[in-house]
C-alpha positions in Angstrom: 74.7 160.5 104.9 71.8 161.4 102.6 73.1 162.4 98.6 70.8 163.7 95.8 71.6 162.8 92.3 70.0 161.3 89.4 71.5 159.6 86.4 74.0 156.7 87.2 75.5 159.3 89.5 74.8 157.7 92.7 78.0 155.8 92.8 81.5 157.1 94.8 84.8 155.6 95.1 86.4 154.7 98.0 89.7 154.0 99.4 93.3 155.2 97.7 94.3 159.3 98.1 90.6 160.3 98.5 89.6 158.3 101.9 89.8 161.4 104.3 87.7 163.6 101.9 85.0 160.1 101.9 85.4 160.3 105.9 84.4 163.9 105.9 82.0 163.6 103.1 80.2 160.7 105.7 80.3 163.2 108.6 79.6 166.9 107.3 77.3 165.9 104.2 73.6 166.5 104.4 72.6 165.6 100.5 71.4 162.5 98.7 72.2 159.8 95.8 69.5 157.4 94.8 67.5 158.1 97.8 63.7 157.9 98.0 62.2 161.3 98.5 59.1 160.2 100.8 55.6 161.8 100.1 52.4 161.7 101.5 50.9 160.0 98.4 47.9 157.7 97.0 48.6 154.5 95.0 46.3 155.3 91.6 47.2 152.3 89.5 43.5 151.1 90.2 42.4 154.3 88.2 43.8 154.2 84.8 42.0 154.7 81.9 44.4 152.2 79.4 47.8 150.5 79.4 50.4 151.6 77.3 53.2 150.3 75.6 55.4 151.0 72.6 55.0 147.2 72.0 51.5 146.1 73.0 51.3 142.9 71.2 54.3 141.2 71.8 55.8 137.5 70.9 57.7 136.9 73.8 56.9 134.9 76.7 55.2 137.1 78.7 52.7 138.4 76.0 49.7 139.7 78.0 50.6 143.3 79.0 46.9 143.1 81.9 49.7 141.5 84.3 51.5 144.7 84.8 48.2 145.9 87.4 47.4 142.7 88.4 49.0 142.9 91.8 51.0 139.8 91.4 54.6 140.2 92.9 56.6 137.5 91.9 59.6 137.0 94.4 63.1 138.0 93.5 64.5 135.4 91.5 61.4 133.5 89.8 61.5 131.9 86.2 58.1 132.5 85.5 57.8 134.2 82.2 54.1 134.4 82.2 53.8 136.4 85.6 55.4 139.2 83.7 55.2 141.3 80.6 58.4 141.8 77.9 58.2 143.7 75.0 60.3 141.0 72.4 58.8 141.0 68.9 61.4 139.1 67.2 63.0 142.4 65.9 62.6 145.1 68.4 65.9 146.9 67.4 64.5 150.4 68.5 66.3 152.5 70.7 63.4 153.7 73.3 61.5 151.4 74.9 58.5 152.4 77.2 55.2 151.1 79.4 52.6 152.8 81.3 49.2 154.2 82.2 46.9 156.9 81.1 43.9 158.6 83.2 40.8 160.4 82.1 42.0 163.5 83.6 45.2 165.3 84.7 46.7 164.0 87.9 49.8 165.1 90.3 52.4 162.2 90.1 54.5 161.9 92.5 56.6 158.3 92.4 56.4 155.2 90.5 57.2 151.9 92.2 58.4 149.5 89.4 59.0 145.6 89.1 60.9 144.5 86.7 59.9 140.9 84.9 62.5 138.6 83.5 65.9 139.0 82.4 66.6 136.8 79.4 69.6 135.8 78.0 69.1 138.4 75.3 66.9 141.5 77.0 64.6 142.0 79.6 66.2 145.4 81.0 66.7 149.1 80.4 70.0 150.2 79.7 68.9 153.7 80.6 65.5 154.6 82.8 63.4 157.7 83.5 59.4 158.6 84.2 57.6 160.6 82.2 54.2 162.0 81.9 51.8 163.5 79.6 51.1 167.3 79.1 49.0 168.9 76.8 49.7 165.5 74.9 53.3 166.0 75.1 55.4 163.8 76.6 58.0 165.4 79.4 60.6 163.9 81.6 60.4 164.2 84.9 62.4 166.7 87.2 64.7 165.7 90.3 64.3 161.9 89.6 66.1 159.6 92.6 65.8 155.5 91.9 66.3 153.1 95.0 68.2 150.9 95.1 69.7 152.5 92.6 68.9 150.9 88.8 71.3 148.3 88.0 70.2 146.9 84.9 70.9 144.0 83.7 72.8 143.3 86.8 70.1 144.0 89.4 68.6 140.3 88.3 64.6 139.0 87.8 61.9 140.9 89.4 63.6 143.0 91.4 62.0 146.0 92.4 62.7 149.8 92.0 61.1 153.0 93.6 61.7 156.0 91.3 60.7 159.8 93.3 60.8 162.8 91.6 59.3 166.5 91.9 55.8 166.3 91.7 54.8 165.9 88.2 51.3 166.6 86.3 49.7 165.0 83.8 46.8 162.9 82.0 49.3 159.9 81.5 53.1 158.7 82.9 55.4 155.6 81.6 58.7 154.4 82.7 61.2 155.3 79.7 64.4 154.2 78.4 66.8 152.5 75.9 66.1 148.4 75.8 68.9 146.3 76.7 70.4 142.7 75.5 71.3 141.6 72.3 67.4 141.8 71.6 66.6 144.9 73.1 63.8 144.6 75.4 62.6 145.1 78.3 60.4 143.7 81.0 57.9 144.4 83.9 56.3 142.3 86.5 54.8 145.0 88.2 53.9 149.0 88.0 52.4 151.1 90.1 52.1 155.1 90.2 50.8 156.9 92.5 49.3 160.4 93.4 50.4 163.6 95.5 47.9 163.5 98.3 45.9 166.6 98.1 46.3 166.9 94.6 43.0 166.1 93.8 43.5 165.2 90.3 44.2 169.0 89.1 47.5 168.1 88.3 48.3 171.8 87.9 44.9 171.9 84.7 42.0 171.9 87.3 40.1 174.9 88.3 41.5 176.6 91.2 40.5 177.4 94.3 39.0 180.9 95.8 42.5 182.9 96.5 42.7 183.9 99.9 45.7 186.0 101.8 46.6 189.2 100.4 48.9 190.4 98.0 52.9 190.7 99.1 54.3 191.1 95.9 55.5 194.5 96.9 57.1 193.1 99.9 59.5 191.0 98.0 63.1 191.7 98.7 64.3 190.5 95.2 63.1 189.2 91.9 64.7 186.4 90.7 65.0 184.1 87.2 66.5 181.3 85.3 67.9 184.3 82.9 67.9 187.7 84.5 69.4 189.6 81.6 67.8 188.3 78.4 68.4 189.7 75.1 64.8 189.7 73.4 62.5 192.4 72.7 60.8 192.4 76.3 61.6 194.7 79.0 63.4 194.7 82.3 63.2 191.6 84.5 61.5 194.3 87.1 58.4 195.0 84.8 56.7 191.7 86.4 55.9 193.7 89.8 55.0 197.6 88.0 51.5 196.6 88.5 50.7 197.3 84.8 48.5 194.4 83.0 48.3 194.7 79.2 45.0 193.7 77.9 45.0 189.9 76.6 45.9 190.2 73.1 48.6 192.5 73.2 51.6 192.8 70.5 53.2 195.1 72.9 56.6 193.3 73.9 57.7 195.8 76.1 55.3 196.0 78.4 56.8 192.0 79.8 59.4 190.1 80.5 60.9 186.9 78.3 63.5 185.2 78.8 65.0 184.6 75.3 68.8 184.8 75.5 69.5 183.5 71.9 70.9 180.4 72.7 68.1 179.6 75.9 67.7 175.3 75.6 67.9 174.4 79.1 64.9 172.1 80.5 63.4 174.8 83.0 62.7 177.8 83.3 61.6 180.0 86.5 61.0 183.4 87.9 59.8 185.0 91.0 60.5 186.6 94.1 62.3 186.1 97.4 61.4 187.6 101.4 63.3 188.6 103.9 61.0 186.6 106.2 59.3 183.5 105.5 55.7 183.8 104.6 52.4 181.4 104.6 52.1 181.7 100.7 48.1 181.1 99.3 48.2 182.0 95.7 49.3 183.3 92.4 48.2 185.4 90.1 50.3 184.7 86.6 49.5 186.7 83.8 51.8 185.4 80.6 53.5 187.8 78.0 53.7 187.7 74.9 53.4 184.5 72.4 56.5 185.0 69.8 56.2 182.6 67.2 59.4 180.7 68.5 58.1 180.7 72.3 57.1 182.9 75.5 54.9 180.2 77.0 55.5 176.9 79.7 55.0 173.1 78.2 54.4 172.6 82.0 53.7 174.9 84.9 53.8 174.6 88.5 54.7 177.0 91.3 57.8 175.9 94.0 58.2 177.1 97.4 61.9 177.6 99.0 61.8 176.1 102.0 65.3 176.3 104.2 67.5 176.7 100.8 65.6 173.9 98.9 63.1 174.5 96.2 60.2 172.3 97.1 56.6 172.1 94.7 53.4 172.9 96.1 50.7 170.5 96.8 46.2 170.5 95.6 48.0 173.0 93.0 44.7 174.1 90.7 45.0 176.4 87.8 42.0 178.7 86.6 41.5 178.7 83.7 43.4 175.6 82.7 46.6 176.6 81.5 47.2 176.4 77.5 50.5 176.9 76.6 51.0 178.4 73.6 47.0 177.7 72.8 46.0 180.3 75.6 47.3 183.5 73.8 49.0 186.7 74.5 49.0 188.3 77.9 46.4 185.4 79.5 45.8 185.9 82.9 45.8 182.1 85.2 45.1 182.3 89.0 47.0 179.3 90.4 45.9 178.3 94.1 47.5 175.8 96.6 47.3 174.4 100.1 49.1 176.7 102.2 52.7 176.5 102.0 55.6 178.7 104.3 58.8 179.6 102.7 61.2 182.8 102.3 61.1 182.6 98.4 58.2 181.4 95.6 57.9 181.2 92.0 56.6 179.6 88.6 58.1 176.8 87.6 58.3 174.6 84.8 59.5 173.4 81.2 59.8 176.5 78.1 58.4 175.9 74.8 58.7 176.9 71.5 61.6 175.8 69.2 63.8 178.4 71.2 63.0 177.5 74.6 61.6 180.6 76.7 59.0 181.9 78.3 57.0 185.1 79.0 55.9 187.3 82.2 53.7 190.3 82.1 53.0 190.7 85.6 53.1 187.9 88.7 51.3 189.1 91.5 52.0 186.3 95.2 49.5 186.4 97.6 50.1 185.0 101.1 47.9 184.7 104.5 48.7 186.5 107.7 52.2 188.2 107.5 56.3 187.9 108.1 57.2 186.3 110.9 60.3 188.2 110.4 62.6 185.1 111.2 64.9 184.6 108.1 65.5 181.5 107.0 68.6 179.6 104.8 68.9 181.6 101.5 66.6 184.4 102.4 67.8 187.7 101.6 69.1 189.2 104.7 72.4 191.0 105.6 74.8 188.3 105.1 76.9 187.3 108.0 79.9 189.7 109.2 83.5 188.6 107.5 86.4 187.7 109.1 88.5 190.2 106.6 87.6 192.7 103.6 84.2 192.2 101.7 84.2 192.6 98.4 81.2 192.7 95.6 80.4 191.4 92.2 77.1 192.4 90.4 75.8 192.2 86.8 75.0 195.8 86.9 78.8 196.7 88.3 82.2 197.9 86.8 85.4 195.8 86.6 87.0 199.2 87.1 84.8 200.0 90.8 86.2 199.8 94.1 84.4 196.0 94.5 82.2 198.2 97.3 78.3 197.1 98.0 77.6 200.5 95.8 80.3 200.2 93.5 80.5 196.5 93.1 82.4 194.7 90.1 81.3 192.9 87.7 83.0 189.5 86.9 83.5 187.4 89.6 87.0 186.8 88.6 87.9 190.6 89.1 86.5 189.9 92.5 88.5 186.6 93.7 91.6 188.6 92.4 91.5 190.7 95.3 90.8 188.3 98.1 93.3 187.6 100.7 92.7 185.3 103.9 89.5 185.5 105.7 88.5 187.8 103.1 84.6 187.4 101.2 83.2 188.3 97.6 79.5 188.4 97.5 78.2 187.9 94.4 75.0 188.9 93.2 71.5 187.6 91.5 72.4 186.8 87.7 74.0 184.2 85.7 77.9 185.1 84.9 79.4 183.3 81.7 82.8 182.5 84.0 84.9 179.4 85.1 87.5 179.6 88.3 89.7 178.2 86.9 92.6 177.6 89.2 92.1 181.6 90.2 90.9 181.9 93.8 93.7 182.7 96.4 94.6 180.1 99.2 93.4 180.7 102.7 95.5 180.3 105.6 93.2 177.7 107.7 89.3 177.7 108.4 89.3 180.6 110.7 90.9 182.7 108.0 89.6 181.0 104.8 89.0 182.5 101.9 85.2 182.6 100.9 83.5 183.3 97.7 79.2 183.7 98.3 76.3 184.2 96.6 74.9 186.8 98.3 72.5 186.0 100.8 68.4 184.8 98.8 70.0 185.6 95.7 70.1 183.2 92.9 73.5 183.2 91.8 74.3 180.8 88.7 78.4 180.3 87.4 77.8 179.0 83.6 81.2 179.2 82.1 81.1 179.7 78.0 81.9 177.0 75.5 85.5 175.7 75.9 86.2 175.9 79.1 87.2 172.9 81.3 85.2 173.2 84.3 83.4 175.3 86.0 85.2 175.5 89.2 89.1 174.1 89.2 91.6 174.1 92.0 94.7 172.7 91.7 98.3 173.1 94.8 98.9 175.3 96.2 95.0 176.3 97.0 93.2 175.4 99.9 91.1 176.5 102.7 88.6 177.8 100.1 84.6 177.9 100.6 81.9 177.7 97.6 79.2 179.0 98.9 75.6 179.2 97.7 76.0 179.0 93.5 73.9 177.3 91.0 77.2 175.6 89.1 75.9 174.7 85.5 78.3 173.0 83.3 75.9 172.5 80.2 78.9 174.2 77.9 82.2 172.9 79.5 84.4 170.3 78.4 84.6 168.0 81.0 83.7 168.2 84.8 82.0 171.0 87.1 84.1 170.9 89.4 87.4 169.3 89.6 89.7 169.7 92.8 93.4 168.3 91.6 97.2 168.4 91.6 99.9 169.4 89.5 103.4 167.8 89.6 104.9 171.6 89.8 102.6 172.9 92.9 101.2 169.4 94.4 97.3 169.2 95.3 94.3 171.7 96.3 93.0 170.3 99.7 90.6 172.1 102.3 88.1 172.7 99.4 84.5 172.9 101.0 82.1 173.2 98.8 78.7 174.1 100.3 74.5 174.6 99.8 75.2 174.6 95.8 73.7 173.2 93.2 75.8 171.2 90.5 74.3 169.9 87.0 74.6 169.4 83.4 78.4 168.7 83.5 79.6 166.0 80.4 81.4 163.8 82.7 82.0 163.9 86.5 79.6 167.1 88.7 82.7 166.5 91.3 86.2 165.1 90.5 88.8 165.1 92.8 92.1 163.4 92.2 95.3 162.3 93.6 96.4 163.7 96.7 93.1 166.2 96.8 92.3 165.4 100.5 90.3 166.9 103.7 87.6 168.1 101.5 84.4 168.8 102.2 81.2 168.5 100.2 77.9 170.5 102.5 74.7 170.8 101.6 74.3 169.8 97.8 72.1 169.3 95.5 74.1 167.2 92.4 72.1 166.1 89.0 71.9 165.4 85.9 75.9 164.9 85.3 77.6 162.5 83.1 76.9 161.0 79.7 77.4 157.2 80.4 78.4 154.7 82.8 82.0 155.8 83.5 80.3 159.3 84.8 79.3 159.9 88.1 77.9 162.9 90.0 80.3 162.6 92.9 83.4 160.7 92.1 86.2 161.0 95.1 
């Protein structure tokens, strides 16, 4: 069983009601918690410029901050203050606490391997830990961060040792980051070591890039896709990135590109591209960036991602000419961004929106890849979709509530769509975000080979972010069952409690025969999957589950 989470997320319970939804979970899931993500990477630590700490000069017993590099791995256990280095000052009451290294020039991180010094009666831990690295001389956390074994704390005792993967990450500097613990609040390290993306070479996404080979297949996508599809500032269509029109640099002309301010846009990442109906041997991009508003329209931090078999995966020896600026490169700046050769049935930019509203700007994105399709498909891509057992139904941003639910006269909230479902009967729903919870709403199925499925449409990128208010995003309670998820990007940033909660009611007993499958689930306040008493024979396929739950008591997956 592999599980992807981050947070404190990584931890299950077992036993009581739940146990045949945790047996199924250990034979059907393909996803992973806490889980090192290996690369093909090159320890660096040798390379750094300076050490860094929010505490330099401590008073503690482990004062000299040199022994964090000096490849000296105390065993598990050891008493030895001075083999390590702990932040105590005698009033270190703040509530961050951080170490780490900066280079002379950009670099690709890719994982951090950390030893952790002494724990003390009163500090010598983290209460909460992340990586983060330097861009443009801002400092950004990390994406898709997995810690193994997973953090413990104060529990996990002296110098034990922690590997902490995450998407590959430049910058000119990185640091492990958190809130101190123990009555003190401080932390400790025995040992740090980062280390390099091979074939990075140091660009770290700022170098210049290399000659662009391939050709252009930007008019062979099968769909354009983005983090907000339907924004409502002053730009135009999200289809104006492909009309082969480039203002010249400089430009006040909004309308001639695409941003994607939606008024209330604060999400961490931002993205848009294109998807194939085959996968391709992507080579290149060619990015040229809209226009600057004074409260964004640029990245913080740019890379490009490849979708590989459903999964979003970054590039590798990624080099950007000229260096990207941000918001210091200007209106309508054209960047070509070059990488080692990378297949895939879906690619685009990727990376962290700036400006005090949180957006970012496309005139034109032009993908360049070498030879041609293979014309296989491959998970996600956007083919036919698989025939249904019963009626198909559609949803699309651009339909009707009031339409037959046809592929030409789709509807357009997915609740209109579930209403009409009936056993082994399908609603497709298509690219956008739709500002809807199910809340208790889909019908019941009749077993597995008549279920009732609801499906992103097949290589479209399909996100359920219900408004303010709501509970969850997804919610079954008795009598539903023999239900399938398929396919959705489930983002609770505005509910109340969970992202998806499978329960029971004392009137109509408990949802069961739940699958959930190949979705993403994030940004929930508490649990990213609840299920409760009586809520059995579940099944959890495929998923990708972060960035859930505000303390200890929250978990990405709790059965």
């Amino acid at each position: 069983m592999v599980l992807h989470a981050t947070r404190s997320q990584s931890r299950a319970r077992l036993g009581g009601p739940s146990m045949l939804a945790v047996l199924l979970l250990t034979w059907v899931c393909s996803w992973s918690l806490a889980v090192p993500v290996v690369h093909a990477d090159t320890n660096v630590t040798g390379q750094v410029s300076a050490i860094i700490a929010r505490v330099p000069n401590s008073l503690g017993g482990g004062r000299n901050l040199a022994v964090i590099k000096d490849g000296d791995k105390p065993p598990v256990g050891t008493s030895q203050s001075s083999r390590q280095y702990d932040s105590w000052d005698g009033a270190n009451g703040a509530s961050e606490d951080w170490v780490g290294y900066t280079f002379s020039s950009a670099r690709t991180f890719s994982r951090v391997v950390f030893q952790e010094g002494m724990h003390f009666w009163d500090g010598g831990w983290f209460q909460s830990l992340t990586v983060q690295v330097r861009q443009n001389g801002t400092w950004v956390s990390v994406q898709g961060l997995g810690i193994s074994p997973a953090y413990a704390g104060n529990g996990g005792g002296s110098f034990q040792t922690y590997t902490l993967t995450f998407t590959q990450s430049w910058g000119d500097g990185i640091r492990i980051f958190g809130a101190p613990g123990g009555s003190a609040a401080f932390i400790s390290v025995g040992e740090l070591e980062v280390y390099e993306a091979d074939g990075a070479a140091g660009s770290g996404g700022t170098g210049s890039a290399g000659t662009l080979t391939g050709a252009s297949v930007t008019s062979q996508s099968s769909a354009t896709i983005a983090r907000v599809p339907n924004p409502l500032g002053g730009g135009a269509s999200l289809a104006v990135i492909k009309d082969g029109i480039k203002a010249p640099a400089g430009s006040t002309d909004s309308g001639r590109q695409y941003d994607s301010w939606d008024g209330a846009n604060f999400a961490s990442e931002d993205w848009v591209g294109y998807t194939f109906s085959g996968s391709r041997e992507f080579t290149g991009v060619v990015f040229q960036e809209g226009k600057h508003f004074w409260d964004g329209g640029w990245f913080l931090s740019l890379t490009v991602q490849v979708r590989q078999n459903g999964s979003w995966v970054g590039v590798q020896g990624l080099g950007i000419s000229p260096a990207y600026a941000g918001n210091g490169g200007g209106t309508y700046q054209t960047y070509t961004m070059t990488f080692s050769p990378i297949s895939g049935d879906g690619i685009r930019i990727f990376g962290e929106p700036g400006g005090s509203a949180a957006f970012i700007s496309v005139g034109e994105l032009d993908v360049y890849a070498s030879g041609s399709s293979s014309g296989s498909t491959t998970s996600g891509s956007s083919s036919p979709p698989p025939p249904s057992s019963g009626p198909v139904f559609y949803t699309a941003t651009d339909g009707n509530d009031a339409n037959s639910g046809s592929e030409t006269a789709p509807f357009r909230t997915v609740s209109k769509g579930v209403s009409k479902l009936t056993p082994g009967a399908t609603l497709y729903v298509k690219a956008g975000t739709y500002a809807e919870a199910l809340i208790h709403n889909i019908p019941r199925g009749n077993s597995w080979s008549q279920p009732v499925t609801v499906a992103a449409y097949p290589g479209h990128s399909v996100t359920l972010q219900p408004p303010s208010g709501k509970a969850a995003v997804l919610r079954f309670v008795g009598p539903q069952s023999y239900i399938v998820v398929r396919g959705f990007i489930l983002d609770a940033a505005n509910v109340q409690y969970d992202a998806v909660k499978i329960t029971h009611s004392s009137y109509s007993g408990a949802a069961h025969h739940i699958r959930i499958q190949d979705c993403e689930i994030k940004n929930a306040p508490q649990m990213g999957i609840l299920t409760s008493l009586g809520a059995n024979s579940n099944e959890f396929v495929g998923l990708s589950v972060h960035d859930n739950g505000q303390t200890d008591f929250h978990h990405g997956i709790y059965l």
